[in-house]
Structures are given as structure tokens and as C-alpha cells.
C-alpha positions as CSV (number, residue, x, y, z in Angstrom):
1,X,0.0,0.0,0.0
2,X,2.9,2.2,1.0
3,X,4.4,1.4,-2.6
4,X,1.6,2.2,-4.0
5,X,1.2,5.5,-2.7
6,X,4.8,6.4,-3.3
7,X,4.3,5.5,-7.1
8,X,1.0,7.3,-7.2
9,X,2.6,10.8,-5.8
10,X,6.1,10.5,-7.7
11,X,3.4,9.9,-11.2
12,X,1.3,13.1,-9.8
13,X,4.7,15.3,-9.2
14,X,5.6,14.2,-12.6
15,X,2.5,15.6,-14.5
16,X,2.5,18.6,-12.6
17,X,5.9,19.3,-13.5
18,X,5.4,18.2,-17.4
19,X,2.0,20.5,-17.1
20,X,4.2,23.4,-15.6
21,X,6.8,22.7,-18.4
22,X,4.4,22.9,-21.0
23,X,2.4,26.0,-19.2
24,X,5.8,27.8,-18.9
25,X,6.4,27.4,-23.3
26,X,3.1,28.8,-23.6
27,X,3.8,31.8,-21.6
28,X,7.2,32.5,-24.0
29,X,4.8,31.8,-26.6
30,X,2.6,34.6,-25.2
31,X,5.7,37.0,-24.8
32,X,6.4,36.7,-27.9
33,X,9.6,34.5,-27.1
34,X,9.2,32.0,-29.8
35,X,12.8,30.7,-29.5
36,X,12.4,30.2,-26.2
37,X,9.1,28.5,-26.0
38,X,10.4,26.4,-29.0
39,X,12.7,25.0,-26.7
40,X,10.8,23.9,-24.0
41,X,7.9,22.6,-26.4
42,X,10.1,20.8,-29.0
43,X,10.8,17.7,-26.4
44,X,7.8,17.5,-24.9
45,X,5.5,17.9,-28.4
46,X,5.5,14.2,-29.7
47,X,3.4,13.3,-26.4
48,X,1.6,16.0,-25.6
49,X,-1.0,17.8,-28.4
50,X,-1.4,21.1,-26.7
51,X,3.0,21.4,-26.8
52,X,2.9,20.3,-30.3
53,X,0.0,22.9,-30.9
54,X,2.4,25.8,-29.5
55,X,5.5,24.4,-31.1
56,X,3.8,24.7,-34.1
57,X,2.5,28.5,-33.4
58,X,5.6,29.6,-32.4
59,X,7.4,28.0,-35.9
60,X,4.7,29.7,-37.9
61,X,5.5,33.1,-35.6
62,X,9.2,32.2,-36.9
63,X,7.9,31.8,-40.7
64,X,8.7,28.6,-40.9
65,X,4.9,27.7,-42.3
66,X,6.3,24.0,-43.8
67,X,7.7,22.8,-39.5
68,X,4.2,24.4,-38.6
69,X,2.6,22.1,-40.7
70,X,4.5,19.1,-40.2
71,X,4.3,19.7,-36.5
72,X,0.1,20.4,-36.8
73,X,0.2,17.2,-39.0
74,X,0.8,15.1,-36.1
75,X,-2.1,15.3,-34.4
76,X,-4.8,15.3,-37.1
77,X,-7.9,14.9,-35.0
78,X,-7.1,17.5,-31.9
79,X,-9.2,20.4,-32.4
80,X,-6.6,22.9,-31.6
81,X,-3.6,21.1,-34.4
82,X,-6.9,21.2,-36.7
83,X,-7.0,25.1,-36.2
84,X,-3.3,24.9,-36.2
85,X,-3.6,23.9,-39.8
86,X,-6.4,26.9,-40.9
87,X,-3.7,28.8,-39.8
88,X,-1.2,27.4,-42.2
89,X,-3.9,27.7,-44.8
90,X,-4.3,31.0,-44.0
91,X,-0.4,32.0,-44.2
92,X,-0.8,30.2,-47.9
93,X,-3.5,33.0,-48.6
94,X,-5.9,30.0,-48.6
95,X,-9.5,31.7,-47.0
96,X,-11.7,29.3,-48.0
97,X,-9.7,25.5,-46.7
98,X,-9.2,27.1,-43.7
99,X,-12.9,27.8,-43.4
100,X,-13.3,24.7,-44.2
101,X,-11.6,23.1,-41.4
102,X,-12.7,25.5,-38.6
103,X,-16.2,24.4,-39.6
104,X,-15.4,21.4,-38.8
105,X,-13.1,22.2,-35.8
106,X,-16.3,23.7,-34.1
107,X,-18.8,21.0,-35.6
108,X,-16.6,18.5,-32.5
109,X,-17.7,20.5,-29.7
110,X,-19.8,18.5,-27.5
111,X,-22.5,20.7,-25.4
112,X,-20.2,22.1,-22.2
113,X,-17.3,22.6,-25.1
114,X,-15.9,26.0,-25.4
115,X,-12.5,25.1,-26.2
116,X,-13.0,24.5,-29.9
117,X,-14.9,28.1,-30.8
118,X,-11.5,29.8,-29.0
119,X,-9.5,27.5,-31.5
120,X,-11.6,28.2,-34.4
121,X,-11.8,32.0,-33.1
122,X,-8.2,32.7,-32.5
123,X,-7.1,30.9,-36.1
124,X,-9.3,34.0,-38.1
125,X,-8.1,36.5,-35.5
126,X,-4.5,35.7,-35.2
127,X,-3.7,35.4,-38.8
128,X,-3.1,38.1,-41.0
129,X,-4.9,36.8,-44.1
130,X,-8.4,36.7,-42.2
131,X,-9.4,39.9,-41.9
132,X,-12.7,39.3,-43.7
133,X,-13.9,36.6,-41.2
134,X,-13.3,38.7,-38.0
135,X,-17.0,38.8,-37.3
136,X,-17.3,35.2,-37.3
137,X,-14.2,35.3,-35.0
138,X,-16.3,37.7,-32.6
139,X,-19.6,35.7,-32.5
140,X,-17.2,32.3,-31.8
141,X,-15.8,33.9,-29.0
142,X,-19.0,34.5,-27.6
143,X,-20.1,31.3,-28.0
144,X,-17.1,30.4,-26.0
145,X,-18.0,33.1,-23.0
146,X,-22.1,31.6,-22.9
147,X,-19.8,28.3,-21.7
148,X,-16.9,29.8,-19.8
149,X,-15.6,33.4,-18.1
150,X,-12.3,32.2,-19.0
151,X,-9.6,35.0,-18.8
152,X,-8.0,33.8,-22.1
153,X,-11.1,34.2,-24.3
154,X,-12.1,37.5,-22.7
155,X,-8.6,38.8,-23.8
156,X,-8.8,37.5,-27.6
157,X,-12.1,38.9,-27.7
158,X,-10.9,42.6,-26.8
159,X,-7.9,41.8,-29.6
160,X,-10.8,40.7,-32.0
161,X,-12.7,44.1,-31.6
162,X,-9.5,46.0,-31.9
163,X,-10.0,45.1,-35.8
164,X,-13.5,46.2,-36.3
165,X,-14.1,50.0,-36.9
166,X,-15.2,51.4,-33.6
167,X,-14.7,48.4,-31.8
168,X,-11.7,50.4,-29.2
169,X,-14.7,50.5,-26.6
170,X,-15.5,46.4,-26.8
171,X,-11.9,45.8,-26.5
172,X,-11.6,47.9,-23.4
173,X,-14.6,45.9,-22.2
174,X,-13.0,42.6,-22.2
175,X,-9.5,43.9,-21.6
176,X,-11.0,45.3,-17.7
177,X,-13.2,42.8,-16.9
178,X,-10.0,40.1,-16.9
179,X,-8.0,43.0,-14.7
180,X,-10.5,43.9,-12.6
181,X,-10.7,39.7,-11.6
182,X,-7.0,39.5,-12.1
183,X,-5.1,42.0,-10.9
184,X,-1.5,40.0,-11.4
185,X,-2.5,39.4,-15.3
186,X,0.4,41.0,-17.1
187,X,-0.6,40.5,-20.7
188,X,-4.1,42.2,-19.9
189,X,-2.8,45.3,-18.5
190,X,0.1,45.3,-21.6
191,X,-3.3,44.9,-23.8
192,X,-4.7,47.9,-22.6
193,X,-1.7,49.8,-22.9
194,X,-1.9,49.1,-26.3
195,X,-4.8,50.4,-26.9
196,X,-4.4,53.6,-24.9
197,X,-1.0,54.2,-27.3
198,X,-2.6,53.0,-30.8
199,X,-5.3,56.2,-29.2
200,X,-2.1,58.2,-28.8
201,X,-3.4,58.8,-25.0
202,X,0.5,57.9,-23.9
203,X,0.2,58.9,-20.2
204,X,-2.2,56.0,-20.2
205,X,-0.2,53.8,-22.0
206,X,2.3,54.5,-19.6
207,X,0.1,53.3,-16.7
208,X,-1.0,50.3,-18.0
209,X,2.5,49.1,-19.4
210,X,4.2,50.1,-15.9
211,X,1.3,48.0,-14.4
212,X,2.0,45.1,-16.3
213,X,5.6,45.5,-15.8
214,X,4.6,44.9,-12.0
215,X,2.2,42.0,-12.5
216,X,5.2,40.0,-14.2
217,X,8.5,41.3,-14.0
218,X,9.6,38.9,-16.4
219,X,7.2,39.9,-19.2
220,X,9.8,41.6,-22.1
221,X,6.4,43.1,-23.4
222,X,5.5,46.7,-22.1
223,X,9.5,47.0,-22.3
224,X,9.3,46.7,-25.8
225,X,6.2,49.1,-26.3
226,X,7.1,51.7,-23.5
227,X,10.6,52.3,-25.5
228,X,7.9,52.7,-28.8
229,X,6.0,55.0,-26.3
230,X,9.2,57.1,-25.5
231,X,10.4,57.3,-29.2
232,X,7.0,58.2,-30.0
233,X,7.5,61.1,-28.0
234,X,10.9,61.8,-28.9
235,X,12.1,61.0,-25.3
236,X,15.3,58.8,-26.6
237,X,17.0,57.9,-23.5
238,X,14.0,56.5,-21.9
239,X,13.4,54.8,-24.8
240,X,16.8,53.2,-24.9
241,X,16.5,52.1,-21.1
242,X,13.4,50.4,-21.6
243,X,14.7,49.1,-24.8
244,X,17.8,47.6,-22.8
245,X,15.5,46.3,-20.6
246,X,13.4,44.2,-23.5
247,X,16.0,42.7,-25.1
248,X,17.4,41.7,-21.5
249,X,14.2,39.6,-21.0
250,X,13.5,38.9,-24.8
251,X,15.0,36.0,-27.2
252,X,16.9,39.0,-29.1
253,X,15.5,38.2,-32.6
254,X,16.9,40.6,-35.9
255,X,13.8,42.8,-35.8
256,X,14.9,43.4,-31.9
257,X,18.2,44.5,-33.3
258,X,17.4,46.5,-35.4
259,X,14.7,48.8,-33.4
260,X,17.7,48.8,-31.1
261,X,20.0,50.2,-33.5
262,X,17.1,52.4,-35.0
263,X,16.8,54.2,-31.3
264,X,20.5,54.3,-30.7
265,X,20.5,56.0,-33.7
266,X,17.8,58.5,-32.7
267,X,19.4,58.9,-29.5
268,X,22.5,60.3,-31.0
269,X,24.6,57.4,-30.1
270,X,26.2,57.1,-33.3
271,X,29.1,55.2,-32.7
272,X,27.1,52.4,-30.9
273,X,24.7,52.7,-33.8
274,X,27.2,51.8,-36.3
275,X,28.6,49.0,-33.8
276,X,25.1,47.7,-33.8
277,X,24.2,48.1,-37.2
278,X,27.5,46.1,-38.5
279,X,26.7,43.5,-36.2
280,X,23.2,42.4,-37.4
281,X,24.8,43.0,-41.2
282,X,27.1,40.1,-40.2
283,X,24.5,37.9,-38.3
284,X,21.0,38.5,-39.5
285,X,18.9,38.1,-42.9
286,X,19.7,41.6,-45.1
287,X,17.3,44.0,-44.2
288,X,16.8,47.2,-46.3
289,X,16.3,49.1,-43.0
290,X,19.5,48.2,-41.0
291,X,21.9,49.9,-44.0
292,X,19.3,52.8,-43.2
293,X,20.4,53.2,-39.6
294,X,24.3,52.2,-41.3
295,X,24.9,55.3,-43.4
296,X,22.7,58.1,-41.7
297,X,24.7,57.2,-38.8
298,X,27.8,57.4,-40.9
299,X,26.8,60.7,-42.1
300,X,26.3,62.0,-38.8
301,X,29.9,60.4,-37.7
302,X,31.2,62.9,-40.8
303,X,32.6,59.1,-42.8
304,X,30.9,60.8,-46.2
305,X,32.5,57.7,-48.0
306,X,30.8,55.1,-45.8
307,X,27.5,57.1,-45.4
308,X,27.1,57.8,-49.5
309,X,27.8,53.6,-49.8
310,X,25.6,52.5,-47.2
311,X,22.3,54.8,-47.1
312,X,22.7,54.5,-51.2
313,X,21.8,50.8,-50.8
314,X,19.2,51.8,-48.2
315,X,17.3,54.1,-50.6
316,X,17.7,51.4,-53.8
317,X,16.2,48.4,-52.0
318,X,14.1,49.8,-49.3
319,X,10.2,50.0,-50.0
320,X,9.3,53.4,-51.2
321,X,6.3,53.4,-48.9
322,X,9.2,53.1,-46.0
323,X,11.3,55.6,-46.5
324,X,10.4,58.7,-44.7
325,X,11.0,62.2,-45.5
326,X,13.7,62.1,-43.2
327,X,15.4,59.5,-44.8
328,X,15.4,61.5,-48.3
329,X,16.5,64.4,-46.4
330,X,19.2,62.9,-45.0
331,X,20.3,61.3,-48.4
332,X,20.2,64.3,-50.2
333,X,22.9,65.9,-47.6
334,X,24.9,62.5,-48.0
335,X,25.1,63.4,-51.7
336,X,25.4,67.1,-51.0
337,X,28.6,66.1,-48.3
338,X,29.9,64.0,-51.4
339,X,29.8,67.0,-53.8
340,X,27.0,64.9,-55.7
341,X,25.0,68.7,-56.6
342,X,22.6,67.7,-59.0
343,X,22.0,64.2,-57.3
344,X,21.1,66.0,-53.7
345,X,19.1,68.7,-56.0
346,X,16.8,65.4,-57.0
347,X,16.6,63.8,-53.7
348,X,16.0,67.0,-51.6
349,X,12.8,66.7,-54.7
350,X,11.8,64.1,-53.5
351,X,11.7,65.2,-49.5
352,X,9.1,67.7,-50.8
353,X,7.1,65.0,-52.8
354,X,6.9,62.8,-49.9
355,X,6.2,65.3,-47.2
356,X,2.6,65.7,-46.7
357,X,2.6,68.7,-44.5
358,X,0.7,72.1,-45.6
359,X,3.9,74.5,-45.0
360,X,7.0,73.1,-46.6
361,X,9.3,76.0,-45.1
362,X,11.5,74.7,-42.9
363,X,12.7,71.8,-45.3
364,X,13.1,74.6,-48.3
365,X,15.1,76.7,-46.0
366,X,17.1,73.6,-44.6
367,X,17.5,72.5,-48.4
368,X,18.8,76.3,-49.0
369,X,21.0,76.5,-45.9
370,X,22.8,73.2,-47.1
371,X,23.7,74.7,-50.5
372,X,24.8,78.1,-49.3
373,X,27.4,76.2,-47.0
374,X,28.4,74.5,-50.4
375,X,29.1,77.7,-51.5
376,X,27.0,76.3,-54.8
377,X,24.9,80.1,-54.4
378,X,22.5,79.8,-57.9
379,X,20.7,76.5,-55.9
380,X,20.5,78.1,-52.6
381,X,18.9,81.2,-54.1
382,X,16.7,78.9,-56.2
383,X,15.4,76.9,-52.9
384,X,15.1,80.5,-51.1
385,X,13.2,81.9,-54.1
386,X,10.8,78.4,-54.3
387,X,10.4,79.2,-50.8
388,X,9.0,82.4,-51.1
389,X,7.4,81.8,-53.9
390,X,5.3,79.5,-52.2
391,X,5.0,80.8,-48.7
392,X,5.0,85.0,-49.9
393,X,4.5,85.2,-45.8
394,X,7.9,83.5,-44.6
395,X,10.0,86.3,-42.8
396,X,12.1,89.2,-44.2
397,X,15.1,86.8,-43.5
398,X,13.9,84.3,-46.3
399,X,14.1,86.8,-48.3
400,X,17.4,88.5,-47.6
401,X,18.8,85.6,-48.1
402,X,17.5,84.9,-51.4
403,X,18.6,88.7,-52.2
404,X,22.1,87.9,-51.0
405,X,22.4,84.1,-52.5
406,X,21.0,85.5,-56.3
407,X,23.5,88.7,-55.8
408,X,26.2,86.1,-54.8
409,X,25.7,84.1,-57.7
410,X,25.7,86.9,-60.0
411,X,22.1,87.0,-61.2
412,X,21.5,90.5,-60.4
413,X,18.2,90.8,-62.4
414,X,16.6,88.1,-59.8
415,X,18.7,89.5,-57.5
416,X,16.7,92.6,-58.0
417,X,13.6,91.4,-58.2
418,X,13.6,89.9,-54.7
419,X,15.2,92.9,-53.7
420,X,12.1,94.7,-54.3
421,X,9.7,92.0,-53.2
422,X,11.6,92.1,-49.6
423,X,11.3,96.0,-49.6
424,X,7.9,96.1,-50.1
425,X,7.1,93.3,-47.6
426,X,9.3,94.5,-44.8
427,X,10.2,98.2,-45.0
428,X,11.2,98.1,-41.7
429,X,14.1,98.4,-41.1
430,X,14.9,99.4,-44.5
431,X,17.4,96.6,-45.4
432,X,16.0,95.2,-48.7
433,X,16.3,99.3,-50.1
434,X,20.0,98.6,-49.1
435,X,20.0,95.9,-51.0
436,X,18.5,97.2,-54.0
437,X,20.6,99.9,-53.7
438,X,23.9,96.7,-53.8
439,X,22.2,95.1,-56.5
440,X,22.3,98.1,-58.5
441,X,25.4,98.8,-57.9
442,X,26.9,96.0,-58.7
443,X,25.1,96.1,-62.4
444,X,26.7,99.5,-62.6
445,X,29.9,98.2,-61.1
446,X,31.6,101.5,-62.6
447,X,29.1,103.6,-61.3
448,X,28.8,105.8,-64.5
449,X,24.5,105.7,-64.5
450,X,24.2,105.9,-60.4
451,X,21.3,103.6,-60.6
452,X,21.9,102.8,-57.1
453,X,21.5,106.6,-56.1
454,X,18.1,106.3,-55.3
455,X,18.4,103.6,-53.6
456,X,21.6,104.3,-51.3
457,X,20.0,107.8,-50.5
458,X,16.5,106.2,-49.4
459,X,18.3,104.0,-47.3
460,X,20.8,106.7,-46.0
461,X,18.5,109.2,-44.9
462,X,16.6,106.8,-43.0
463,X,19.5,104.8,-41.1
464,X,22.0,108.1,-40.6
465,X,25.6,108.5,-40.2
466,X,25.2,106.8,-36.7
467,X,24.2,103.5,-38.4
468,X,25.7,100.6,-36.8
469,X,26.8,98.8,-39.9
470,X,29.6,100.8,-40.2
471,X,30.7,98.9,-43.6
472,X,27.0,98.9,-44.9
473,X,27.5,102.7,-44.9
474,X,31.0,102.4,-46.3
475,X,29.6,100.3,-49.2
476,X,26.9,103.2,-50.2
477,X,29.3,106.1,-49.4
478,X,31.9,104.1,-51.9
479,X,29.3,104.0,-54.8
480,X,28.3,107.8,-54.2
481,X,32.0,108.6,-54.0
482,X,32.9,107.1,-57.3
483,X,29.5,108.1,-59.0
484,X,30.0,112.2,-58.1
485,X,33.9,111.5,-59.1
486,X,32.7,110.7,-62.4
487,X,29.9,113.5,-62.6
488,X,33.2,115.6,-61.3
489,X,30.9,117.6,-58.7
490,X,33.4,118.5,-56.3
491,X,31.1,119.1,-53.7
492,X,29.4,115.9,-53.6
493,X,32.8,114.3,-53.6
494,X,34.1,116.6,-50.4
495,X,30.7,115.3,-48.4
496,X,31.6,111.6,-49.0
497,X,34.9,111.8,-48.9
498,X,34.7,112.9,-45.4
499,X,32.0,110.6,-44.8
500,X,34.0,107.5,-46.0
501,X,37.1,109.0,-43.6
502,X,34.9,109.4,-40.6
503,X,34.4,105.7,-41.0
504,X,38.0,104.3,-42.7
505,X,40.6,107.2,-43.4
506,X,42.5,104.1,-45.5
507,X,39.4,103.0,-47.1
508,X,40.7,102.0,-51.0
509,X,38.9,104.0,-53.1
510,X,39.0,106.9,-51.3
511,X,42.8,106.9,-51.1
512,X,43.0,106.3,-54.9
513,X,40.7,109.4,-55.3
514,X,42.7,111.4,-52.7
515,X,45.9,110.7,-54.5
516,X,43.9,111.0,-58.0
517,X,43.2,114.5,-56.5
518,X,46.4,115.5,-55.3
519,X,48.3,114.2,-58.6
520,X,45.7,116.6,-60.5
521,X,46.9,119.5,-58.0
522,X,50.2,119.2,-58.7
523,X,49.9,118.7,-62.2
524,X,47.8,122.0,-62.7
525,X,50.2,123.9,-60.4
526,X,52.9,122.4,-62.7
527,X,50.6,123.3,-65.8
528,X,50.4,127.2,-64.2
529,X,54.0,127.7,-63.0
530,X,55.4,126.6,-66.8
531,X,52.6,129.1,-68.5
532,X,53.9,132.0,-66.0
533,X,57.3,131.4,-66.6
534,X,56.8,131.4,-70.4
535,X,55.1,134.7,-70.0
């Protein structure tokens, strides 16, 4: 009898600790730890449906659909490997075999049965090919909850509704009644924070995540979506802690990489970015995005070389619909570092095409700014001009700078057009009329028409001699100097020389008209002396 009994608890201990086993794969499974739960499931599946059922969820979460399969295969007439297999059909784009079989899957449910409409349910609702059959997910579930409270089919309800329009508030439904009974359920309260952040209400997010952080401390989950939260927000550090934190607790897949290298990036860690990013290159399946994170990181490190290579490849093999305006952005400076002109000209294009805000000024006047520091002035006059053009109401700086990049450049009549445009826009203070007045004078570079006259005496009698642009004065003074010079007025020429040596007695020109004038003196007292001694 003793014997008995010893064999009897040592069998018990033995199914509670295979049941535990196969409970703990399941939770991996539900963190999203498909490695991990792969593990733990893989011995135990050849006995045991329900492990085989996981194992072969967690190889389909993998994309291994032809292991899901086989592993489903084994257990042909268990309701859950038959919904195992509408999910295969499903991943094959097959709608209407895996119909087919949840029919039947639910046609086996005997009267207290719930299990099989949650099999049948979560097959449509967990596959991303079934989005036309959610309904029949929804009224399966409730079939399910006329037979069971069950915590399980409460939560895949709420992720049902999240799919139908409107549905937020039905979700929320579900999602409270399992945390209101369970207050130590950590994937309910990570569920509602999910919803709370897909509503952009991120203080709540935050709550809920923070509270299912503190039902399971080991759930990698509301890591992963707080440091979504925090980039969201443009909070980087946090969302690199919390990011530190996930991959501590997850199975460190390539798409956990890469957000890692992606906020590392944001965060301005370059040099751990670059790490990062060569690392996956040399361990993980190509991904499009990672040379992304590569190059702008690069560019942001000053390696031109590298950065041109790397976000290149990004831009060629990425998806269009991916790549932000950012990225383009960013590309077009990599071209414009490389002395690529015309190539950054067409990709800072295509930042405009792609951005789908109203006002467009602050990329035109970064687009502008980047070409002026290239010195390449005819481009950053044209951004400055297209900026203007189509925001007349950007400030008087916009258009100074256009002034300044067309006089630059040498194309005085655009030069003067914006000239005038800023002058009537912003009269005050009255530096476009000085810069009509430079524009002018630099068409009339000799100063022989003094079409800057009007201009240069506008300005001066409204600034004064007391202006504190002591070379803005110089510059008008100079062009009045040399204009009277020519007109030979004498007294125009006293007044500016003695304005010009108020300001720089060893200004240029007025030296060479000073010693212009004194060579004259001599030579007519030269001229006189010789006629009075011929006399």
C-alpha cells in the first residue's frame, strides 16, 4: 500500500511538472519568445497535443509555415492542431480551406465545449490573411463566453474588436473585466496599454505598461512598447533604457536589433549605432532598413565615403512606402557632403514629394542653408526663391537671403527682383532698399549711371551716419564717392569723402581718389607755374 502510494505521488509530481513545463512554453509563446518557447515545447510535443499545438505556433511566428505544418500534422484529429492547420492555410492566402476546417473544428464540440470556438476563433483572429472573417471570430468567442468566463477568451475577444471599426470600446470591455478579476494578469494590462497608445493617450499607455511590468516582471512586453511609447515622444534615453531592458528579458531576434540600433541611432549614439548596425549585417537576414540606420549614422559620424555607400543601398532596395522624409532628407545631404549637386538637388525633390505637410518651409530653408554652405549660391537662391514663392509670408530673413544668394551668384536681375519684393514686404528696417541699392550697384559696377543713387540715398537718410553697420554705410558712401567723381561735382565728392574718412581714413577707393586728387593738384600747379614762366 505504501508502494503504491509512493508510485502514485512520484506519477502526480511528474504531470504537474510536465503540465508546468508545457504551461511555462506557452507563456514565452505569449511574450512573444518564440525561441524560447520552441525550446521547451520541442521535447515534450510528440506526447503532448497542446505542446505540439504551440510548437507549431511559435514556428509559424518564426515563418517557418512547412515545421508548422508538419508539427500540426501530427495530431490530425485535436481540435486545436486542426486550427493549427487553418492557420497554415491562411499564411498560404488559402481563405476558404481554412474555413473549411474550422467548420469542422467547431462542428466537434460537444454541449459544455468551449475550447473549440477559441481555436476556431483565434485561427481567423490571429492570422493576418483573415481579416474578412473577424465577425465570425467575434460571435465564436462569444459562443465560447455563454460556456466559460475564461480569462483567455475575454482577452482574444478585446484583440478581436481592436480590428473592427469602432470596436476600441468592446476591447476595453474585455481587456477590464479580466483585470478587474486578475489583478496580477500582465498580458491584460500590456493589452490595454496598447490600446491607450494605438489612441495616442500615452500617459495611459504608460500606466497600464508600468502596471503590467509589476504583475510579471519577467514579461519583455511593455518594455518593448514603453521604448515605442518614449520614441513616440521623442524622449530617446527612456526609450533606450526600456529598450535595454526588452532585449534583457527577450529572445533577441533581428527585428529586436534593429529597433535597437534604430533608437540608438535617434538617441544620437552614433558610434554604438554603427557598432550595432554592423553586427546584425554580419549575423542576420539583409534587411533594407539596418543599411538605413548604417549610413545616416555614418553621415552623422562625418565618414561621407561610408555614409554615401551604405544609405545608397538603403534608398535602392528599401520600399518606397518606408522611406520617410527624413530619410530623403538625409540622403540628399549625403550626396550634397559628397559634392553629388545635381543628385542631392533630385533627392531633396523628392523630400518635398513625400512630405505631406501644408507649410513646406523649414525643409526649403534647410534645403537652401545646405547649399549656401556648399558655396554652390545659384541653388540656394533657387530653394530660397521656391520658398518664397510658395510661402509670400515667410520672414524678411527668407528673403534677404535669397537677395544675398542671387546677388552672390551673379544674377543681379533676380537678385533685384527679390530685392524689391523684400522691400515692399518689410520696410522696416529698410534693409531690402539697401540691397537694392547693392544690387544696382553692382550692375553699374563702374558707377557711371548711379542707378543705385536712389536707392543708397532712401536708405541713408533713414538709417543716418550713426548706423551701426559701419561697412553697410561704407559700401553706399563708396558708390556715391565714385559716382560724383565721375559727374566731377566737387562738392558731392568733399561730403563723401569725409563721410567714408569718418568711418576708414585708409578706405581703398578713397585713397586712390585722394591721390587722384592731389596728382591733379600738382599737375595743374605744374601746368600754371610753366605758362607764368613762359610769360
Amino acid at each position: 500500500m505504501k508502494k503504491t502510494l509512493v508510485i502514485f505521488v512520484a506519477l502526480l509530481w511528474s504531470v504537474n511538472v510536465w503540465s508546468q513545463t508545457i504551461n511555462d512554453g506557452i507563456k514565452m509563446y505569449n511574450y512573444e519568445r518564440y525561441q524560447s518557447a520552441e525550446k521547451i515545447l520541442a521535447p515534450l510535443a510528440a506526447g503532448n497535443p497542446m505542446a505540439n499545438y504551440y510548437l507549431g505556433l511559435c514556428q509559424l511566428a518564426d515563418g517557418k509555415l512547412s515545421d508548422a505544418k508538419a508539427s500540426f500534422g501530427k495530431f490530425p484529429e485535436d481540435v486545436a492542431n486542426m486550427s493549427g492547420m487553418a492557420r497554415a492555410a491562411y499564411a498560404e492566402n488559402n481563405a476558404t480551406q481554412a474555413m473549411q476546417i474550422l467548420q469542422t473544428v467547431v462542428s466537434k464540440a460537444k454541449k459544455k465545449d468551449w475550447e473549440p470556438f477559441k481555436y476556431a476563433a483565434d485561427a481567423i483572429n490571429y492570422s493576418d490573411n483573415a481579416s474578412a472573417n473577424i465577425q465570425q471570430a467575434i460571435d465564436w468567442y462569444k459562443t465560447a463566453l455563454q460556456k466559460t468566463d475564461d480569462a483567455d477568451v475575454h482577452i482574444a475577444l478585446g484583440d478581436a474588436y481592436q480590428k473592427m471599426q469602432g470596436g476600441g470600446g468592446e476591447a476595453m470591455n474585455n481587456y477590464e473585466h479580466v483585470s478587474d478579476k486578475d489583478p496580477k494578469n500582465s498580458l491584460v494590462f500590456y493589452r490595454i496599454g496598447a490600446l491607450w497608445y494605438a489612441a495616442h493617450a500615452y500617459p495611459d499607455a504608460l500606466t497600464n505598461y508600468n502596471k503590467a511590468k509589476d504583475a510579471d516582471p519577467s514579461n519583455p512586453l511593455p518594455y518593448r512598447d514603453l521604448a515605442y511609447v518614449y520614441e513616440r515622444v521623442a524622449k530617446y534615453e527612456e526609450a533606450l533604457s526600456n529598450d535595454k531592458k526588452y532585449l534583457d528579458l527577450s529572445d533577441n531576434s533581428c527585428e529586436d536589433k534593429i529597433h535597437n540600433a534604430e533608437i540608438l541611432y535617434l538617441a544620437k549614439h552614433y558610434p554604438e549605432a554603427i557598432a550595432a548596425a554592423n553586427e546584425i549585417i554580419a549575423k542576420c537576414p539583409v534587411s533594407p532598413a539596418i543599411y538605413g540606420i548604417l549610413g545616416f549614422s555614418q553621415q552623422k559620424s562625418n565618414d561621407t565615403v561610408n555614409a554615401l555607400k551604405n544609405a545608397g543601398r538603403y534608398i535602392q532596395t528599401q520600399a518606397p512606402k518606408k522611406i520617410t522624409t527624413d530619410d530623403y532628407l538625409n540622403y540628399a545631404w549625403i550626396l550634397l557632403m559628397n559634392k553629388q549637386t545635381d543628385s542631392a538637388n533630385f533627392y531633396f525633390n523628392r523630400t518635398l514629394q513625400s512630405d505631406s505637410a501644408k507649410d513646406k518651409s523649414d525643409i526649403y530653408r534647410q534645403i537652401a542653408e545646405g547649399f549656401k554652405t556648399n558655396k554652390d549660391y545659384p541653388k540656394s537662391a533657387m530653394w530660397y526663391s521656391r520658398m518664397i514663392s510658395e510661402n509670400p509670408a515667410t520672414g524678411a530673413a527668407d528673403y534677404a537671403w535669397a537677395t544675398i544668394m542671387y546677388y552672390y551668384a551673379k544674377d543681379y536681375p533676380n537678385a533685384a527682383k527679390t530685392a524689391e519684393q523684400w522691400e515692399a514686404k518689410y520696410p522696416d528696417p529698410p534693409s531690402g532698399t539697401y540691397w537694392r541699392g547693392r544690387v544696382a550697384a553692382a550692375v553699374d559696377n563702374e558707377a557711371k549711371e548711379g542707378s543705385a543713387i536712389p536707392f543708397f540715398d532712401k536708405w541713408l537718410g533713414i538709417v543716418g551716419p550713426n548706423h551701426d553697420k559701419k561697412n553697410d554705410l561704407k559700401t553706399a558712401y563708396d558708390y556715391e564717392l565714385l559716382y560724383y567723381f565721375n559727374k566731377e561735382n566737387k562738392e558731392k565728392i568733399k561730403e563723401f569723402e569725409d563721410k567714408i574718412s569718418a568711418i576708414d581714413p585708409n578706405d581703398d577707393l578713397l585713397k586712390q581718389i585722394q591721390d587722384f586728387e592731389k596728382k591733379t593738384e600738382e599737375h595743374d600747379k605744374a601746368v600754371k607755374k610753366a605758362g607764368q614762366k613762359a610769360k
